[in-house]
Every structure is written in structure tokens, then in C-alpha cells.
DSSP file (Angstrom, degrees, kcal/mol; ACC not computed):
  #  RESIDUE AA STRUCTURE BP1 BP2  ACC     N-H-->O    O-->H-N    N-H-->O    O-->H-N    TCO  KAPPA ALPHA  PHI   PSI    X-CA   Y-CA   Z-CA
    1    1 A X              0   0    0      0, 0.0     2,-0.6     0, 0.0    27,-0.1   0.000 360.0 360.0 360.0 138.7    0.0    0.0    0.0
    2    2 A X        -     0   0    0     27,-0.1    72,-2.4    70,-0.1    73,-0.3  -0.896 360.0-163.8-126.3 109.0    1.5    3.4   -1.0
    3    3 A X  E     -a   31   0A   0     27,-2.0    29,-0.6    -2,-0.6     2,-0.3  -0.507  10.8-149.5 -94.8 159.3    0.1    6.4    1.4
    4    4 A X  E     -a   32   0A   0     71,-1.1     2,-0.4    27,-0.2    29,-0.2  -0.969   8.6-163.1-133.0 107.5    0.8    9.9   -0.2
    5    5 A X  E     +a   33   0A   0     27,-3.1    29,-1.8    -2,-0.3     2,-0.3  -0.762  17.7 174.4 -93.7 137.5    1.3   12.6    2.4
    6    6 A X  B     +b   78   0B   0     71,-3.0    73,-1.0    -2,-0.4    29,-0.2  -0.973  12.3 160.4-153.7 155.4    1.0   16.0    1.0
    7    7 A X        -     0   0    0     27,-0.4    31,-0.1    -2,-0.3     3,-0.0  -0.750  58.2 -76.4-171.0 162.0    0.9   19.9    2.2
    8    8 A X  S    S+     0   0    0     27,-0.3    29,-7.7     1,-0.3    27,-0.1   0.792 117.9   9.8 -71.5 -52.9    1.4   23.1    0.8
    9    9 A X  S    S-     0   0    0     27,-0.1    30,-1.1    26,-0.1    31,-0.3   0.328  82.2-124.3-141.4  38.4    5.2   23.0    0.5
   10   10 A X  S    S+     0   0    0      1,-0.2    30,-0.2    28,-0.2    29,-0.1   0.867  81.9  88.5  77.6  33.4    6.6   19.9    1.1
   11   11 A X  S    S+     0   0    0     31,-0.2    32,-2.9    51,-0.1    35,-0.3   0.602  88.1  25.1-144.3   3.0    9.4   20.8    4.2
   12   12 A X  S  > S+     0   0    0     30,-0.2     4,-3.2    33,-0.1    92,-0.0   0.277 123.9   8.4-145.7-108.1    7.7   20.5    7.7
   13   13 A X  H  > S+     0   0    0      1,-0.3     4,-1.1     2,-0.2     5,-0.2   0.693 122.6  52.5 -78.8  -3.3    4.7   18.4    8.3
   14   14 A X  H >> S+     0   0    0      2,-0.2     4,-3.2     3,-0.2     3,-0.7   0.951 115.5  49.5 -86.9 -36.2    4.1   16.3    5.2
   15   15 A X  H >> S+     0   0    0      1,-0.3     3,-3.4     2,-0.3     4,-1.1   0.917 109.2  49.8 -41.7 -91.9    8.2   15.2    5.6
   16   16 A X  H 3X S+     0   0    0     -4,-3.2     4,-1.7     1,-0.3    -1,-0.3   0.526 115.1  43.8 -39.0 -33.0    7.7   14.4    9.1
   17   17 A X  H <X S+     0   0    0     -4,-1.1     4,-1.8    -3,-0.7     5,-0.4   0.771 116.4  48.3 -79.0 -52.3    4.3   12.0    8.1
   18   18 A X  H <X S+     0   0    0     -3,-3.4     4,-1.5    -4,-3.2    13,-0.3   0.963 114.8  43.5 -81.0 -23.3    6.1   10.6    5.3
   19   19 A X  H >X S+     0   0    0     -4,-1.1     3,-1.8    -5,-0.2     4,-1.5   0.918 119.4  40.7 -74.8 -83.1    9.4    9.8    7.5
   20   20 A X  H 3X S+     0   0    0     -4,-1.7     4,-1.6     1,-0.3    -1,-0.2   0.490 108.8  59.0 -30.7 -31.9    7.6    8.4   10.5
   21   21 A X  H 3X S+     0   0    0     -4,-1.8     4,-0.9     2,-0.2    -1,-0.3   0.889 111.9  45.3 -70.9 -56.8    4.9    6.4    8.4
   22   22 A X  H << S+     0   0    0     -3,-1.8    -1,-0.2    -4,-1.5    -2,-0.2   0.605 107.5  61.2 -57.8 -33.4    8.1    4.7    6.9
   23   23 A X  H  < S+     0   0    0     -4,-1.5    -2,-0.2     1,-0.2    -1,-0.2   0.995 116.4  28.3 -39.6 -73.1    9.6    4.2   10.4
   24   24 A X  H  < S+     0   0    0     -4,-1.6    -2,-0.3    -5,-0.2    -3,-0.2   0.409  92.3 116.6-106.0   6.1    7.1    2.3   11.6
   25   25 A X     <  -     0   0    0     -4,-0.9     2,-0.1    -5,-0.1   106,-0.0  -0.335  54.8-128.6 -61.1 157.2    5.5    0.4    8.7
   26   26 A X    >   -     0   0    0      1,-0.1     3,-1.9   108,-0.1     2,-0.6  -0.474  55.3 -58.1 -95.5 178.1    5.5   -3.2    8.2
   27   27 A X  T 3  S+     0   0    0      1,-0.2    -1,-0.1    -2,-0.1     3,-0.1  -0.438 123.3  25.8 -47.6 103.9    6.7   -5.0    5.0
   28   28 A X  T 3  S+     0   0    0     -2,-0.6    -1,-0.2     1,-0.3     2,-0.1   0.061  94.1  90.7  98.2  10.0    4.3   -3.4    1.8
   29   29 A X    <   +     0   0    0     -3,-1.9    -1,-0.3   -27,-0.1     2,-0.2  -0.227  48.5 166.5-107.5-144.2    3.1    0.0    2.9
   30   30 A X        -     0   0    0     -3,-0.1   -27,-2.0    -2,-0.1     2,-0.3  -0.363  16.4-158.1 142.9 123.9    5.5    2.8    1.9
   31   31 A X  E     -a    3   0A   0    -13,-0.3     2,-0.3    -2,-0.2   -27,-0.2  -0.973  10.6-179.8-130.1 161.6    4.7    6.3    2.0
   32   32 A X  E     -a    4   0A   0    -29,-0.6   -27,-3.1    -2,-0.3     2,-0.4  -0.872  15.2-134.4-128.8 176.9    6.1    9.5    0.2
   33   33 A X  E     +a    5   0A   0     -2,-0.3     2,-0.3   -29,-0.2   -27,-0.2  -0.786  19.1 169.5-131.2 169.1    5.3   13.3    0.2
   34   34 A X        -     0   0    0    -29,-1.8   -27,-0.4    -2,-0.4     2,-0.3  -0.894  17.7-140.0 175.4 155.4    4.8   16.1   -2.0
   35   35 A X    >   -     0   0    0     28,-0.8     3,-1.1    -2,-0.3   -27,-0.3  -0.875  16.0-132.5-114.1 129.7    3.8   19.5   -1.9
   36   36 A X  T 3  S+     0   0    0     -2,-0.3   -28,-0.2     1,-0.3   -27,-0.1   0.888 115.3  13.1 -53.1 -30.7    1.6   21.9   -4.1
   37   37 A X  T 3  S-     0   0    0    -29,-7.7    -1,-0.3    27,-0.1   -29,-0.1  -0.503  95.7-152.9-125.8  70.3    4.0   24.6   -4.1
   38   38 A X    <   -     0   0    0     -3,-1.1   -28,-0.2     1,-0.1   -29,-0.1  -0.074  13.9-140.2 -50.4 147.0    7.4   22.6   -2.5
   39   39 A X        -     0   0    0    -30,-1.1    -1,-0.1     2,-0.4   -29,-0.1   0.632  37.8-121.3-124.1 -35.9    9.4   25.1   -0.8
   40   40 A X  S    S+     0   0    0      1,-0.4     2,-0.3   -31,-0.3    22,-0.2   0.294  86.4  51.6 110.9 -23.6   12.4   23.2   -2.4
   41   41 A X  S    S-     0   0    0     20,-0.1    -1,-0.4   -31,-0.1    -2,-0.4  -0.853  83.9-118.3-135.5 166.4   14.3   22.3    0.5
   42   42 A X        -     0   0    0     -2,-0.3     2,-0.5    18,-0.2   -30,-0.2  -0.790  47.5 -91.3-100.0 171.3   13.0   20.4    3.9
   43   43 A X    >>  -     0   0    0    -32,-2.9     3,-1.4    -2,-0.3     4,-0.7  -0.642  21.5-131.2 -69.9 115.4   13.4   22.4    7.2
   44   44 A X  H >> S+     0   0    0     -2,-0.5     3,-2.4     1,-0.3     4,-1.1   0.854 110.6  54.3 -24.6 -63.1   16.7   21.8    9.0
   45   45 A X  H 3> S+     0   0    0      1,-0.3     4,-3.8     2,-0.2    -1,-0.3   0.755 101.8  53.0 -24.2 -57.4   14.3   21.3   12.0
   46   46 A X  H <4 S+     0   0    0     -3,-1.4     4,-0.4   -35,-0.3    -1,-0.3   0.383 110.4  44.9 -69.8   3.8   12.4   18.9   10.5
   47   47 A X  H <X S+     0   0    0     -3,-2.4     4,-2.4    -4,-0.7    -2,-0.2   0.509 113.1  51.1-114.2 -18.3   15.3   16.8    9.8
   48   48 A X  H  X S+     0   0    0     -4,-1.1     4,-4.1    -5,-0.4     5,-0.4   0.945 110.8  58.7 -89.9 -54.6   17.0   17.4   13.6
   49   49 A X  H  X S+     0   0    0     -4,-3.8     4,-1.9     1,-0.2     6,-0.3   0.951 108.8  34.3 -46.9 -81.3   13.5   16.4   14.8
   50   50 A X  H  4>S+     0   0    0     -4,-0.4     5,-2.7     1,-0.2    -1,-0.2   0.781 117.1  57.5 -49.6 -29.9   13.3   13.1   13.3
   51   51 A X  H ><5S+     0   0    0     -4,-2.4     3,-5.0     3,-0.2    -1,-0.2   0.971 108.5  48.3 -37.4 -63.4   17.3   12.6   13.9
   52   52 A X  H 3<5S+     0   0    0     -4,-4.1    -2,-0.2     1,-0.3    -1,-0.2   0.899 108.0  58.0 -46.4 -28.6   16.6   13.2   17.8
   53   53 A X  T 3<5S-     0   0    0     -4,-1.9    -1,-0.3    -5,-0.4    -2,-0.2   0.168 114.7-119.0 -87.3   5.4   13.8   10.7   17.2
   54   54 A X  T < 5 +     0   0    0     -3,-5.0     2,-0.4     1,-0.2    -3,-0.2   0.671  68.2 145.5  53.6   9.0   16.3    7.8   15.9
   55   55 A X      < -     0   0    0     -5,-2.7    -1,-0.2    -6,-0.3    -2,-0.1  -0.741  56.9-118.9 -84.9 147.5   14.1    8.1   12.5
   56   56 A X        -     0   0    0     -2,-0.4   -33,-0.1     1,-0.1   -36,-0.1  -0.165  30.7-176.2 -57.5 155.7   16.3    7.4    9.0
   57   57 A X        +     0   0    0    -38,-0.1     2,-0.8    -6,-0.0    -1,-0.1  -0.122  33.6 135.2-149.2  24.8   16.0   10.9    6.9
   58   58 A X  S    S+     0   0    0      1,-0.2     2,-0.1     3,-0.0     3,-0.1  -0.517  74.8  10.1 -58.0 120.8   17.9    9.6    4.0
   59   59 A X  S    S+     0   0    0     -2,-0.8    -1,-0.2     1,-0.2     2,-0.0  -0.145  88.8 144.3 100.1 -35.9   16.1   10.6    0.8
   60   60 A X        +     0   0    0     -2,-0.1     2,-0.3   -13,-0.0    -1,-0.2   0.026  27.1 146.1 -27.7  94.7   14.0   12.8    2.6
   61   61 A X        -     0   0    0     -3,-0.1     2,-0.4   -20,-0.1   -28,-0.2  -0.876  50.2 -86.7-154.6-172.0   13.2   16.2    0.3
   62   62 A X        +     0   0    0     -2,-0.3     2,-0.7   -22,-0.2   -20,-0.1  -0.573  58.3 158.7-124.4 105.1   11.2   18.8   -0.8
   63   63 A X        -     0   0    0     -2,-0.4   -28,-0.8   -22,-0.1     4,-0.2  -0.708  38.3-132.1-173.4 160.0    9.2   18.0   -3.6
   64   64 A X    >   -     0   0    0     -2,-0.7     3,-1.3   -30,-0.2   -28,-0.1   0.455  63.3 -72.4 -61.9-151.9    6.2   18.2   -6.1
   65   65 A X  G >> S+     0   0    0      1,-0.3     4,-1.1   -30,-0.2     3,-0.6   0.282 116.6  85.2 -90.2  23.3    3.7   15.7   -7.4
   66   66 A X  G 34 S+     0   0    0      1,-0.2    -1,-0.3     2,-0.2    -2,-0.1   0.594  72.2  77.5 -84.4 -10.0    6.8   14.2   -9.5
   67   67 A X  G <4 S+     0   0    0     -3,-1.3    -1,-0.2     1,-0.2    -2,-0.2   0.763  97.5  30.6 -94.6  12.1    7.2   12.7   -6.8
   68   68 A X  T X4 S+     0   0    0     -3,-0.6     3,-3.7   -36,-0.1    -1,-0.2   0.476  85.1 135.5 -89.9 -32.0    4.1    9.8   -7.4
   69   69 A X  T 3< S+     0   0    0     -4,-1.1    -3,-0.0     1,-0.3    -4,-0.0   0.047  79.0   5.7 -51.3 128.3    4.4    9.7  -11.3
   70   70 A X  T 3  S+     0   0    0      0, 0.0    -1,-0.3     0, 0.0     2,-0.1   0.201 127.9  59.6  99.5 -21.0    4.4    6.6  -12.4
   71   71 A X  S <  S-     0   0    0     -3,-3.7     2,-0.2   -69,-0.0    -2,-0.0  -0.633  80.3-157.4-154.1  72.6    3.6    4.6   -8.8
   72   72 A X        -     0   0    0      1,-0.2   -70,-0.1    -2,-0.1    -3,-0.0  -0.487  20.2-102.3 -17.7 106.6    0.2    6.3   -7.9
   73   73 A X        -     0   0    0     -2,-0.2   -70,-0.2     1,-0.1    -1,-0.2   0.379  11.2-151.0 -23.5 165.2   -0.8    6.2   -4.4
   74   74 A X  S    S+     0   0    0    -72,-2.4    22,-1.8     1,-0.3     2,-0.3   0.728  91.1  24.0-101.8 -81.6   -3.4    3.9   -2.7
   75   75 A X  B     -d   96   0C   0    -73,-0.3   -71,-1.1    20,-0.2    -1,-0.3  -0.767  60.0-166.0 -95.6 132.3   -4.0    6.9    0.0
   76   76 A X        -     0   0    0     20,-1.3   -72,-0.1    -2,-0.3   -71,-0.1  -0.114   9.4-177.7 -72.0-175.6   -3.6   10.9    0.3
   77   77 A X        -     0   0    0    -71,-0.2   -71,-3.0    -2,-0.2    22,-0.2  -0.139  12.0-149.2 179.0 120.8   -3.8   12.1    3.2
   78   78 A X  B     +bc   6  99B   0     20,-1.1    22,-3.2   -73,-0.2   -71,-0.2  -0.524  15.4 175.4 -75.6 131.9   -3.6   16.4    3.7
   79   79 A X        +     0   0    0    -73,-1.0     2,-0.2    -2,-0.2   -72,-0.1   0.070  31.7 123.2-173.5  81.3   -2.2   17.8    6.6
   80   80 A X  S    S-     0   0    0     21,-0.1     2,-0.9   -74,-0.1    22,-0.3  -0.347  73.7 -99.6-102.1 179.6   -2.1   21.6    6.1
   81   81 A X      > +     0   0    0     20,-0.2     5,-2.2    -2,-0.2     3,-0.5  -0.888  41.4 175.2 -99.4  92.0   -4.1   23.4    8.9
   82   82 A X  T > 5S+     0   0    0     -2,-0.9     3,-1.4     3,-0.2    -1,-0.2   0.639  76.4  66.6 -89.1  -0.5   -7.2   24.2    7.5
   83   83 A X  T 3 5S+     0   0    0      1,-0.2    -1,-0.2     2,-0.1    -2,-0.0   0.675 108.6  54.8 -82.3   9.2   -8.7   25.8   11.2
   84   84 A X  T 3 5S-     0   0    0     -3,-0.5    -1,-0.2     2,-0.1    -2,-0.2   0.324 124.4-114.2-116.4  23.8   -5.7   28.3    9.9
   85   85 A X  T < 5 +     0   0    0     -3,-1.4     2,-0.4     1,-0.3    -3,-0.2   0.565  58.4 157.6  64.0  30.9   -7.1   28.8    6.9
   86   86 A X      < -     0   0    0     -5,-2.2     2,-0.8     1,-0.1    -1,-0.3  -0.696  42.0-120.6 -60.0 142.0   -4.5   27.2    4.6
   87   87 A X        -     0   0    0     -2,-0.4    -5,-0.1    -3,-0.1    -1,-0.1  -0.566  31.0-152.9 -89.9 100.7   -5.2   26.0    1.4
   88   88 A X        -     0   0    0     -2,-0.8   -81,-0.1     1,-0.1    -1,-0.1   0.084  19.2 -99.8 -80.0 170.5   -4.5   22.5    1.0
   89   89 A X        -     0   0    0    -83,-0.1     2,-0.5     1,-0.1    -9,-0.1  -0.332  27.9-141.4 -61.4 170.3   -3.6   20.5   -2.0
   90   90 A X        -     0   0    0    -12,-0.0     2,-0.5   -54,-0.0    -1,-0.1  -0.983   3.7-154.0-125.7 147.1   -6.1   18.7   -3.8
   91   91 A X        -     0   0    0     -2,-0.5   -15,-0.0     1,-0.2   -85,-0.0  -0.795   9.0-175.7 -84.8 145.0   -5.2   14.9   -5.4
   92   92 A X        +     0   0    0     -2,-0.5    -1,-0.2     0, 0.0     0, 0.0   0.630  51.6 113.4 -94.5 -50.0   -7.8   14.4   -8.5
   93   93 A X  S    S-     0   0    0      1,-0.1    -2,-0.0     3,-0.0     0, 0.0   0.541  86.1-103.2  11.6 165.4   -6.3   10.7   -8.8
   94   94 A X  S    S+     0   0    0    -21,-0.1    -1,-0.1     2,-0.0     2,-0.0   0.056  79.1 121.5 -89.7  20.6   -8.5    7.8   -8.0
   95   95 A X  S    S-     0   0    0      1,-0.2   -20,-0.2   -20,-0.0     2,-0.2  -0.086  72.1 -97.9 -97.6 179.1   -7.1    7.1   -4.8
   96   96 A X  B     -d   75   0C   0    -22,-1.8   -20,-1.3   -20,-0.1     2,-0.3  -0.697  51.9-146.5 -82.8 155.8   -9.0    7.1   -1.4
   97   97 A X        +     0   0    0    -22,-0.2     2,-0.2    -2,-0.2   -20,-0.1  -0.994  24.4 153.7-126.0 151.6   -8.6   10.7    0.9
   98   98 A X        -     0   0    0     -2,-0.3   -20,-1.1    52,-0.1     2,-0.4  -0.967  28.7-121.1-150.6 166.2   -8.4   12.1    3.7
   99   99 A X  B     +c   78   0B   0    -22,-0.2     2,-1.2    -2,-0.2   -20,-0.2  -0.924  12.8 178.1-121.2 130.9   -7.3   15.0    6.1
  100  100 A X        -     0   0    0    -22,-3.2    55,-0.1    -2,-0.4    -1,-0.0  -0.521  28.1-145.6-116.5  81.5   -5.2   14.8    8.9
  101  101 A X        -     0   0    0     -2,-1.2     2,-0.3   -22,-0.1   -20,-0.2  -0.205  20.6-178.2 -64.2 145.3   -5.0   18.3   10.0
  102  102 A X        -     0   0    0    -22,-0.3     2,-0.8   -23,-0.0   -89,-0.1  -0.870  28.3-123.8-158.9 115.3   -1.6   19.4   11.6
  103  103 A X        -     0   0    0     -2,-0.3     2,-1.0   -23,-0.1     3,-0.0  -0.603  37.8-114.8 -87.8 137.6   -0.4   22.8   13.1
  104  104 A X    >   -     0   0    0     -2,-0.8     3,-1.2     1,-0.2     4,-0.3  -0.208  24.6-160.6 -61.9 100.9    2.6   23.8   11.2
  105  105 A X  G >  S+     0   0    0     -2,-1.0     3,-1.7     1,-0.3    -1,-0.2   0.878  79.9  81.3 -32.5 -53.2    5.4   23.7   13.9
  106  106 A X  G 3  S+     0   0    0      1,-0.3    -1,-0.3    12,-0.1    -2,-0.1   0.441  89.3  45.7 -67.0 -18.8    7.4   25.9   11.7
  107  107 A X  G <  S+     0   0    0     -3,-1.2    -1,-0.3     2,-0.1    -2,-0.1   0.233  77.6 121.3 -98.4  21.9    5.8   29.2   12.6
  108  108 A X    <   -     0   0    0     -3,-1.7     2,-0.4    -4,-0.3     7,-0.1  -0.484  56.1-135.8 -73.6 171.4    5.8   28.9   16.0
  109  109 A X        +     0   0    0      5,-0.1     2,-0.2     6,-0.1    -2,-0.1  -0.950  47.8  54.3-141.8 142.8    7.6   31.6   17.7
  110  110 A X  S    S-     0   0    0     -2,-0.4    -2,-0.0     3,-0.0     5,-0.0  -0.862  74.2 -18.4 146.5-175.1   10.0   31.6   20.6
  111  111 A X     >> -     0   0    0     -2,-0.2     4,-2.5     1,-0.1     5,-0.5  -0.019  64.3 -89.4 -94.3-146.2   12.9   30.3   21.8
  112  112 A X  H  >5S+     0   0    0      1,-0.3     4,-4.5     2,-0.2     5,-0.1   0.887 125.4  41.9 -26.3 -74.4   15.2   27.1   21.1
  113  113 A X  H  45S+     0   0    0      1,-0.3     4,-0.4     2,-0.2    -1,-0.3   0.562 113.8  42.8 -73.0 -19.0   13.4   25.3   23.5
  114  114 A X  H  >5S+     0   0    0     -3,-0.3     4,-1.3     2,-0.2    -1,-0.3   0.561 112.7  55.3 -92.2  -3.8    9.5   26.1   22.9
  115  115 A X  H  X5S+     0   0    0     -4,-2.5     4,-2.0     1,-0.2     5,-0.4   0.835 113.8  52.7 -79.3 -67.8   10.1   25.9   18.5
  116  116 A X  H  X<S+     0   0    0     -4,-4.5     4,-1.3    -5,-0.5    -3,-0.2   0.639 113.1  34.8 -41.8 -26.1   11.4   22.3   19.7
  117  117 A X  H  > S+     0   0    0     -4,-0.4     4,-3.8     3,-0.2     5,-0.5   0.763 106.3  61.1 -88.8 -32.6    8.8   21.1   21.6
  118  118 A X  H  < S+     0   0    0     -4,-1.3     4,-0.4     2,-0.2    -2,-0.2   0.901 116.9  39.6 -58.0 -18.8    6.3   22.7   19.5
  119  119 A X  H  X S+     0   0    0     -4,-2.0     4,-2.1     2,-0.2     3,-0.3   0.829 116.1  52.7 -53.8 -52.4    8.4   19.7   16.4
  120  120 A X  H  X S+     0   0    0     -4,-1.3     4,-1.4    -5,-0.4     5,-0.4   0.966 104.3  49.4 -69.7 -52.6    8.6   17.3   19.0
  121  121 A X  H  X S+     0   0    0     -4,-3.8     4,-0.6     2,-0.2    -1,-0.2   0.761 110.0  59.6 -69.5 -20.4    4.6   17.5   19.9
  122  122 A X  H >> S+     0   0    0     -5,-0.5     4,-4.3    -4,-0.4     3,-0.7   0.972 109.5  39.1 -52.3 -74.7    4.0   17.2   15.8
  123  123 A X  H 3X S+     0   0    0     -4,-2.1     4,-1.8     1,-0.3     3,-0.3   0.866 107.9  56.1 -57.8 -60.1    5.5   14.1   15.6
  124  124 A X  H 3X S+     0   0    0     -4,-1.4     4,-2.6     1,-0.3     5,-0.4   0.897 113.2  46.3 -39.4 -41.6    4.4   12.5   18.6
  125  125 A X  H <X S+     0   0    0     -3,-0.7     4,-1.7    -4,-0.6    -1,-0.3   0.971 113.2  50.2 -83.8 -41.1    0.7   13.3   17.2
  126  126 A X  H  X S+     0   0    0     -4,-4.3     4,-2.7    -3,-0.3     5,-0.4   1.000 109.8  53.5 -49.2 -46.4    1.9   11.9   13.6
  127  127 A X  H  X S+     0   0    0     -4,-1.8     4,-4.2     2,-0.2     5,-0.3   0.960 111.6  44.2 -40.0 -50.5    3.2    8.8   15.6
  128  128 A X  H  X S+     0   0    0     -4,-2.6     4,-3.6     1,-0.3    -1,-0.2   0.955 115.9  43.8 -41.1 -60.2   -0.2    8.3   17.2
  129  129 A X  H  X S+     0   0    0     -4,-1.7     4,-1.8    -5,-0.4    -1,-0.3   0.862 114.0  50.3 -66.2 -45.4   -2.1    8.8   14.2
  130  130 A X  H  X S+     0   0    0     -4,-2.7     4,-2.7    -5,-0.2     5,-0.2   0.908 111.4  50.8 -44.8 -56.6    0.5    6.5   11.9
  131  131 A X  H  X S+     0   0    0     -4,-4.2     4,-0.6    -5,-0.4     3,-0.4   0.982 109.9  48.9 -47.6 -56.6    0.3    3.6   14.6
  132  132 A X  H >X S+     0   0    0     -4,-3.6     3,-4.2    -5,-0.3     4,-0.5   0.955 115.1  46.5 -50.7 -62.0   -3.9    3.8   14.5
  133  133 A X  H >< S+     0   0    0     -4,-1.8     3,-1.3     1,-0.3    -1,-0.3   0.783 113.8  48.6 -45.3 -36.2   -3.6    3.7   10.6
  134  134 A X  H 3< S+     0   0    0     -4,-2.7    -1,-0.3    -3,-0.4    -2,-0.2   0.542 108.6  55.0 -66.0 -16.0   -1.0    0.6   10.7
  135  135 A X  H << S+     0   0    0     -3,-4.2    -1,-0.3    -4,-0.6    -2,-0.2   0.039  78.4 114.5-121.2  -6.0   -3.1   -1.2   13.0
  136  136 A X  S << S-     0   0    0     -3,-1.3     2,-0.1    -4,-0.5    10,-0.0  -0.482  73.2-124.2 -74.0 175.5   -6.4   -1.2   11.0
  137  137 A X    >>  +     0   0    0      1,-0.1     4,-1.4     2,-0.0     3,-1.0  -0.606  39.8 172.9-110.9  76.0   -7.5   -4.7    9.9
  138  138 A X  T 34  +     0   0    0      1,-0.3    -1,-0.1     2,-0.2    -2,-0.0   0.505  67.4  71.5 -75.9   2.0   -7.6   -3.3    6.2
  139  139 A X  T 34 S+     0   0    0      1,-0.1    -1,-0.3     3,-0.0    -2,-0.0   0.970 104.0  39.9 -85.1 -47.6   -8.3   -7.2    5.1
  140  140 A X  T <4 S+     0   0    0     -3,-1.0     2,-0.4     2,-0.0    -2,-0.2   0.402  98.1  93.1 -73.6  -4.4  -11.7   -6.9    6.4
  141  141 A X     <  -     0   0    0     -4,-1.4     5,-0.0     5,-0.0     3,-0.0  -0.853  66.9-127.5-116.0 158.3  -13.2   -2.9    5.4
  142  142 A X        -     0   0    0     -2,-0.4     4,-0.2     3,-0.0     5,-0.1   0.104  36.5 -95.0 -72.7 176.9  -14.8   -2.2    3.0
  143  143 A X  S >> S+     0   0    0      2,-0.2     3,-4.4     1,-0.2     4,-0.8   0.957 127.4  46.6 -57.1 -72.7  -13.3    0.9    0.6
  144  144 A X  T >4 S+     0   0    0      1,-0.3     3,-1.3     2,-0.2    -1,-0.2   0.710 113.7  49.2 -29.9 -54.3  -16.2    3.4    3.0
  145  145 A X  T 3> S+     0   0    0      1,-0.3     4,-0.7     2,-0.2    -1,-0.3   0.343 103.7  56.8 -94.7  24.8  -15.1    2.0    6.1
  146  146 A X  H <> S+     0   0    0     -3,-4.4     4,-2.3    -4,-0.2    -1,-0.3   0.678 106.8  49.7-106.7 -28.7  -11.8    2.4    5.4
  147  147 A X  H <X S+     0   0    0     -3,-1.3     4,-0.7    -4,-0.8    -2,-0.2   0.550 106.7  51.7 -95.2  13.0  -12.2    5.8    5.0
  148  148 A X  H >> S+     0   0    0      2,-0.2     4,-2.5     3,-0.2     3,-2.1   0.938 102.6  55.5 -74.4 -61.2  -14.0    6.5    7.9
  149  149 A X  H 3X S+     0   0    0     -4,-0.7     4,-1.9     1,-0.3     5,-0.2   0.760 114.0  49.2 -76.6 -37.0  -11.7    4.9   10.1
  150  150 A X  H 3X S+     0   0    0     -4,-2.3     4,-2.4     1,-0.2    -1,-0.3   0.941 109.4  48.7   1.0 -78.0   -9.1    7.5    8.2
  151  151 A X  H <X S+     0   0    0     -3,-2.1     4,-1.9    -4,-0.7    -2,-0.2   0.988 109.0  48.8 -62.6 -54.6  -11.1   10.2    8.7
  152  152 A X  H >X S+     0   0    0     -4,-2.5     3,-3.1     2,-0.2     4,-0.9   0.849 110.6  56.6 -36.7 -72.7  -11.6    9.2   12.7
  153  153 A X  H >< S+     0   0    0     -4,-1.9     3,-1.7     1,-0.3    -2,-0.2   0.788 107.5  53.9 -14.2 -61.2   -7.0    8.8   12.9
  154  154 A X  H 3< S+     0   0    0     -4,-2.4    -1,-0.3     1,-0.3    -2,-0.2   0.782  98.0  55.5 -71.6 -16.3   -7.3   12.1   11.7
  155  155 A X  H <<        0   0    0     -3,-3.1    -1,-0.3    -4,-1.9    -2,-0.2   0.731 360.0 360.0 -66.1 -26.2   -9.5   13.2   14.4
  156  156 A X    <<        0   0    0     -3,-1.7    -1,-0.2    -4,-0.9    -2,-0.1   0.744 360.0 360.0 -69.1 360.0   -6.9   12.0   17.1
């Protein structure tokens, strides 16, 4: 199964989602990311986070919807801040979606130690939410209830 994480520009939270996803998947799920407008680089942050965090960030980069062509996704999944009004991407694909909305770490404001927690408290709420999804019994639902129980993860 090939999850597609995607946000606005591809350096923060859809990275952290696609790294972690990849962490902790078993053998056939795989996820990558991309961004509508990819920012071109990932955030130093985001890359020190998932280091602190013993996650791989080899390969890990900034980048558009080249980065599906040719090996189409199963699942989207969004996870721009829409209660902050951002404007997320949209997939057209045939693939299942959903949104797992995310407050962008990267504009918090302060010092060292509250920008770090506010990175560290992302991921921990990607972990959560990666584990539920990993943990369905995706042999028994149907396409609908597979995208409820999505849609619920992203409630968490």
C-alpha cells in the first residue's frame, strides 16, 4: 500500500508524516510526500527532529507531485491546517482521501526550546495517528469504512 502525504510546501509536516509512516511500517506500505507549491528544500528542523527521534532521513526532500508519477498512491492524506485557513492541495487521482489536519510547527515563535517542543509535539501526534492507521484490519473494510476509520485517525 502506498500512502501519499501532501501539504502546501513539502518541508515541515508532510516530511515528518512521510518519514515516520516509513519508520514504523510493516513490509508493503511505503509512504512518500509532495507539496503543491514545494518550498524546495526540507526544514533543518524537521530533519533534527526526526534525527533526535532515531528516524532514518535519508532521501528525505522537498518535492512536487513528480514525486508519485508513475507509482500512484493507494492513499492521500492532507495535513495543512485548515482551522488556519490554509489552502490544501487537492489529489484528483483515483485514490482514497483524507485529512489529517496538523499545526505547522514551523511558525511557532519563541525560543530554542519552545520551537522544539512545539516539532517534538507534531510528531508525537503523527506517531499516534501512523500507529492507529497501521493497526487497521484493512483485510476486512470495505473501501467506506476504510475511509471513515481515516477520517476518525485524523481526528486524534
Amino acid at each position: 500500500m502506498r500512502v501519499l502525504f501532501m501539504c502546501t510546501a513539502n518541508s515541515c509536516r508532510s516530511i515528518l508524516s512521510e518519514a515516520m509512516f516509513n519508520h514504523l511500517a510493516p513490509q508493503g506500505f511505503e509512504a512518500v510526500s509532495s507539496g503543491s507549491f514545494p518550498k524546495g528544500q526540507v526544514l533543518p528542523r524537521s530533519l533534527t527532529t526526526l534525527q533526535q527521534a532515531g528516524i532514518a532521513t535519508d532521501g528525505l526532500s522537498s518535492k512536487g507531485n513528480e514525486a508519485f508519477e508513475g507509482n500512484l498512491p493507494d492513499i492521500v492524506i492532507t495535513v495543512c491546517d485548515k482551522a488556519a485557513n490554509e489552502s490544501c492541495p487537492v489529489y484528483f487521482g483515483p485514490a482514497l482521501k483524507s485529512h489529517w489536519g496538523l499545526e505547522d510547527p514551523s511558525v511557532v515563535k519563541g525560543d530554542e526550546a519552545t520551537v522544539d517542543a512545539a516539532f517534538r509535539a507534531t510528531l508525537t501526534r503523527i506517531e499516534e495517528r501512523c500507529r492507529a492507521f497501521i493497526a487497521l484490519p484493512f483485510s476486512t473494510l470495505s473501501r467506506d469504512e476504510l475511509k471513515r476509520e481515516l477520517d476518525r485517525i485524523g481526528g486524534l
